[in-house]
C-alpha positions in Angstrom: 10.7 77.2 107.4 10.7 79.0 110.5 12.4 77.9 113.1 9.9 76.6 116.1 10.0 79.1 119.7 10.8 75.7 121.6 13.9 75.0 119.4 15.4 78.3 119.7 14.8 78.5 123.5 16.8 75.0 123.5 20.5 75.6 125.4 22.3 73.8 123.0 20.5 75.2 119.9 22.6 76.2 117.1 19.9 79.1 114.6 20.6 77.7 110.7 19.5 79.0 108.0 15.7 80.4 106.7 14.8 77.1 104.6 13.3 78.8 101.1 12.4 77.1 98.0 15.6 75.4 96.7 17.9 76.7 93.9 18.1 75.5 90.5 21.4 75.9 88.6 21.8 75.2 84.9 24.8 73.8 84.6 27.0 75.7 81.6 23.1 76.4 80.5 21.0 73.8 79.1 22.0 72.3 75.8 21.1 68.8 75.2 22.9 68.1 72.3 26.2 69.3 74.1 26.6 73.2 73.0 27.9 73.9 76.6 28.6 77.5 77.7 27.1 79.3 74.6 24.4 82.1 74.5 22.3 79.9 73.1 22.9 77.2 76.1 22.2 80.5 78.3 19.2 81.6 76.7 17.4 78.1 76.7 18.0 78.2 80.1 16.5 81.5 80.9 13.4 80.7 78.6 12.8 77.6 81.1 12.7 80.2 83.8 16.2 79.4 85.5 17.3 82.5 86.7 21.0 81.1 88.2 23.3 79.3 85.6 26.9 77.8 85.9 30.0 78.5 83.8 33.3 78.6 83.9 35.9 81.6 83.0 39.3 81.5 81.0 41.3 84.5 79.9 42.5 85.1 76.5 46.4 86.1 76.1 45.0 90.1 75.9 42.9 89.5 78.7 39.4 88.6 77.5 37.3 86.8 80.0 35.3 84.5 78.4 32.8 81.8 79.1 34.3 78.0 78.5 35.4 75.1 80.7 38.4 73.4 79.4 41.7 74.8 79.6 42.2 74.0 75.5 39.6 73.8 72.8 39.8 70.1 71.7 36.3 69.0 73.3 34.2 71.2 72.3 35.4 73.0 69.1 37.4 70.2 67.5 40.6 72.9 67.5 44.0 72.3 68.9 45.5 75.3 71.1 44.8 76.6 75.1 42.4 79.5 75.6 44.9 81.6 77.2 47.7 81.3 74.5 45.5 82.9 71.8 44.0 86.6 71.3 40.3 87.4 71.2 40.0 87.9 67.4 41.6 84.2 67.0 38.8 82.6 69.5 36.0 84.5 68.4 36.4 82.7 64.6 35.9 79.7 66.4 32.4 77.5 66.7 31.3 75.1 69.7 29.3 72.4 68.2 30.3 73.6 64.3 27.5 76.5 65.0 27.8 78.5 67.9 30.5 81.4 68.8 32.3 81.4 72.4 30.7 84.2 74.3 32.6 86.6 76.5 31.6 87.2 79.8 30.8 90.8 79.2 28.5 89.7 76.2 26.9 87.1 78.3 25.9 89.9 81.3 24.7 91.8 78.6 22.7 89.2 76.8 21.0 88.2 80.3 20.8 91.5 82.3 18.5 89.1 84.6 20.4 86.0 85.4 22.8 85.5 88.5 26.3 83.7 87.4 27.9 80.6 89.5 30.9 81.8 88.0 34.0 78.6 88.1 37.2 80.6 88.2 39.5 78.3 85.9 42.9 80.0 85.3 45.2 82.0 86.9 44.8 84.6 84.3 41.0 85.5 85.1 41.9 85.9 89.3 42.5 90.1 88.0 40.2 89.8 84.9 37.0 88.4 86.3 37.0 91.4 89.2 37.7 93.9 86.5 34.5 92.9 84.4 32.3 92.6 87.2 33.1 95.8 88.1 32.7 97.3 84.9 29.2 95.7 84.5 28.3 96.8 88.0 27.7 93.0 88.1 29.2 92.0 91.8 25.4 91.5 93.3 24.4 89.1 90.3 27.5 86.6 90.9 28.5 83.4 93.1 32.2 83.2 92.5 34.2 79.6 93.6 37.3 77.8 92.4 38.5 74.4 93.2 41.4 76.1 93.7 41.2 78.2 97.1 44.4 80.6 95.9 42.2 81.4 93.4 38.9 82.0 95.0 40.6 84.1 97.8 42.3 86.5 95.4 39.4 86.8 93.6 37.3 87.6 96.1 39.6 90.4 97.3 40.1 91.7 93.8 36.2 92.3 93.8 36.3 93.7 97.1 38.7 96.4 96.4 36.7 97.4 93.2 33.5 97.0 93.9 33.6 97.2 98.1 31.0 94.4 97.7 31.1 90.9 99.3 30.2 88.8 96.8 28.4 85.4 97.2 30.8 82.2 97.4 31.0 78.5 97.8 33.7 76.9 99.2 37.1 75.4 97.4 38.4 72.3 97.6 40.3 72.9 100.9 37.4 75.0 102.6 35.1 71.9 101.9 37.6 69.3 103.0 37.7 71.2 106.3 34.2 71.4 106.7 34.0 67.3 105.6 36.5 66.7 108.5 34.2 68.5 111.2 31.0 66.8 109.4 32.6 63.4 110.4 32.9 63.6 113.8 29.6 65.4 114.4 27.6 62.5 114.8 30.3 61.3 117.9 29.7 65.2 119.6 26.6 65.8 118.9 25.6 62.8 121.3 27.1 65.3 123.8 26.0 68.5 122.6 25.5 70.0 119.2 28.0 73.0 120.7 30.7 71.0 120.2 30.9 70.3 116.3 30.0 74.4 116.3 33.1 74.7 118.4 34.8 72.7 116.1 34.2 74.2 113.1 34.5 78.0 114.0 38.7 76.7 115.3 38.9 75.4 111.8 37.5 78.5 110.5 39.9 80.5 112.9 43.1 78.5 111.7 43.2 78.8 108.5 41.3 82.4 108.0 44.5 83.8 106.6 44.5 81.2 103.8 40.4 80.1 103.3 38.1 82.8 102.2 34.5 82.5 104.2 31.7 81.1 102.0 28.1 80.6 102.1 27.4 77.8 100.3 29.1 74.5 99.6 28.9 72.9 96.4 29.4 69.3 95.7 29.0 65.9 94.3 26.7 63.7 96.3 29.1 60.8 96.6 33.6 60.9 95.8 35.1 57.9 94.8 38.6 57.7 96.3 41.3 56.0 94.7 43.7 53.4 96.6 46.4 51.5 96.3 47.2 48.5 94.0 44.3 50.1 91.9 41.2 50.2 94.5 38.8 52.4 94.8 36.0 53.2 97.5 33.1 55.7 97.0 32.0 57.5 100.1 28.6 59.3 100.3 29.3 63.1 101.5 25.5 64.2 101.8 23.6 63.1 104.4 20.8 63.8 106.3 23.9 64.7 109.2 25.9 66.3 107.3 22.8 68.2 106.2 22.4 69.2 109.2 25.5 70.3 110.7 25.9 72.7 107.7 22.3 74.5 108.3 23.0 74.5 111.6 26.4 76.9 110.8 24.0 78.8 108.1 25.6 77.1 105.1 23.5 76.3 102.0 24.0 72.8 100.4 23.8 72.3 96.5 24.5 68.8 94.7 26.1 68.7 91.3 25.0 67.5 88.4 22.7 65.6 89.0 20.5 64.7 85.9 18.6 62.2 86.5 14.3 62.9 88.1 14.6 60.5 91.2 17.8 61.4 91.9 16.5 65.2 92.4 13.5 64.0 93.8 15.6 62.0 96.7 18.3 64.6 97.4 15.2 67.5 97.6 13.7 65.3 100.2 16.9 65.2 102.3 16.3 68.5 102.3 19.5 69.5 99.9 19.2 73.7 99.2 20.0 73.5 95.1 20.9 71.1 92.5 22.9 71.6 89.5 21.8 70.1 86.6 22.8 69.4 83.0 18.9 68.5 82.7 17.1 71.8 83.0 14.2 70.6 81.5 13.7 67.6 83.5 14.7 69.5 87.1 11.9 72.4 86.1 9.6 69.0 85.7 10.6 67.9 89.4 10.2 71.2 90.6 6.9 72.4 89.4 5.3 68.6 90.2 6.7 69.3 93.9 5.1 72.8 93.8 8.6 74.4 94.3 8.7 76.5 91.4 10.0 79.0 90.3 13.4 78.2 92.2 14.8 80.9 94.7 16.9 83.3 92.6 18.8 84.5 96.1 20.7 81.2 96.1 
């Protein structure tokens, strides 16, 4: 929504971001009976008319990136052994589900030459393999690239960068988003004062630790985090709010919720005025979308 002339003439106004028709991602595709991360998980995605879906990347011992989430193979393919201690031509024999293969990355970009990646970088092992792939597919502009791990995300980032001499898109790591939380919780103090001050705020932060914390566009995260105590407590604390909402448009970051599954959960966190959802439900957020007359999602996000 454009931004109104009175607001930007404002002293202490702070421009966000254009507000477009939110992003849907399909999170490791859309398989209801649990085949995550397969082509055919992908494909029943696409056919629903999501054009950005999650996964994850390990690399095999000789260096094949391939799409899967788990660090071993227990979960989904009911054998023992870690993804990176075997060769392709052992993982390829195996089935997710008893039916479907474990796709590469390369084989996925293929498959899809239309969708855009949120691409989960899950081992240390994919930091030079990922780049290299991307590359090779000319694939840079069709990615969001993010780690939990910010050693990971940085080095990854750079990687692409010196192949490609592209910036890819990027949400923030664990420690990029707790920095941005910590800012996000005094805002509502500040901003009593001026909305300058959390803006202040967060572009120190950024400055400290720019030689550790990529930048990033988006943050992606769970609406609420339980946090364990002591003596066996534990408190859950709502990250997304209307404020925190707020302060990241403000700073031109995108907000997108994972997973949320359930239609009046999307329905609620859409009219907070969240940017994307990520959902194991594909089917059921397409259903919330089209009712709200915000479909087909915005493939730039």
């Amino acid at each position: 929504m454009p931004e109104s002339p009175a607001a930007a003439s404002r002293p202490d106004h702070v421009p966000g971001p254009e507000r477009r028709t939110p992003a849907a991602l399909a999170h490791r595709g859309f398989s209801p009976d649990g085949h995550e991360n397969t082509l055919a998980a992908f494909e029943a995605a696409a056919e629903l008319g999501f054009v950005w879906l999650e996964t994850d990347v390990h690399t095999t011992r000789d260096g094949v990136v391939v799409a899967f989430h788990d660090p071993t193979l227990e979960r989904v393919t009911g054998t023992t052994g870690a993804v990176n201690d075997l060769a392709w031509e052992q993982l390829r024999e195996l089935r997710i589900g008893g039916e479907h293969g474990i796709p590469t990355l390369e084989e996925l970009l293929r498959a899809l030459p239309d969708a855009r990646l949120n691409i989960d970088v899950k081992d240390e092992a994919s930091v030079a393999a990922l780049p290299e792939v991307l590359a090779r597919e000319g694939a840079a502009d069709r990615v969001r690239v993010t780690s939990f791990s910010e050693s990971r995300r940085r080095r990854t980032l750079a990687a692409l960068s010196r192949l490609t001499g592209r910036r890819v898109k990027t949400s923030a790591g664990t420690l990029g988003t707790a920095g941005f939380l910590a800012v996000a919780a005094v805002a509502p103090l500040t901003d009593r004062v001026s909305p300058r001050i959390a803006h202040a705020l967060w572009a120190a932060h950024r400055a400290a630790w720019s030689r550790v914390v990529a930048p990033f566009d988006t943050l992606q995260l769970p609406e609420r985090h339980t946090l364990e105590l002591p003596l066996g407590r534990r408190v859950t604390v709502r990250i997304v709010t209307r404020q925190f909402l707020d302060l990241a448009h403000r700073e031109g970051l995108r907000v997108q919720v994972w997973t949320v599954n359930e239609p009046a959960d999307m329905d609620r966190l859409l009219d907070l005025g969240v940017d994307g959802l990520i959902t194991d439900r594909a089917d059921l957020l397409r259903d919330v979308l089209l009712r709200r007359g915000q479909w087909p999602p915005d493939s730039q996000d």
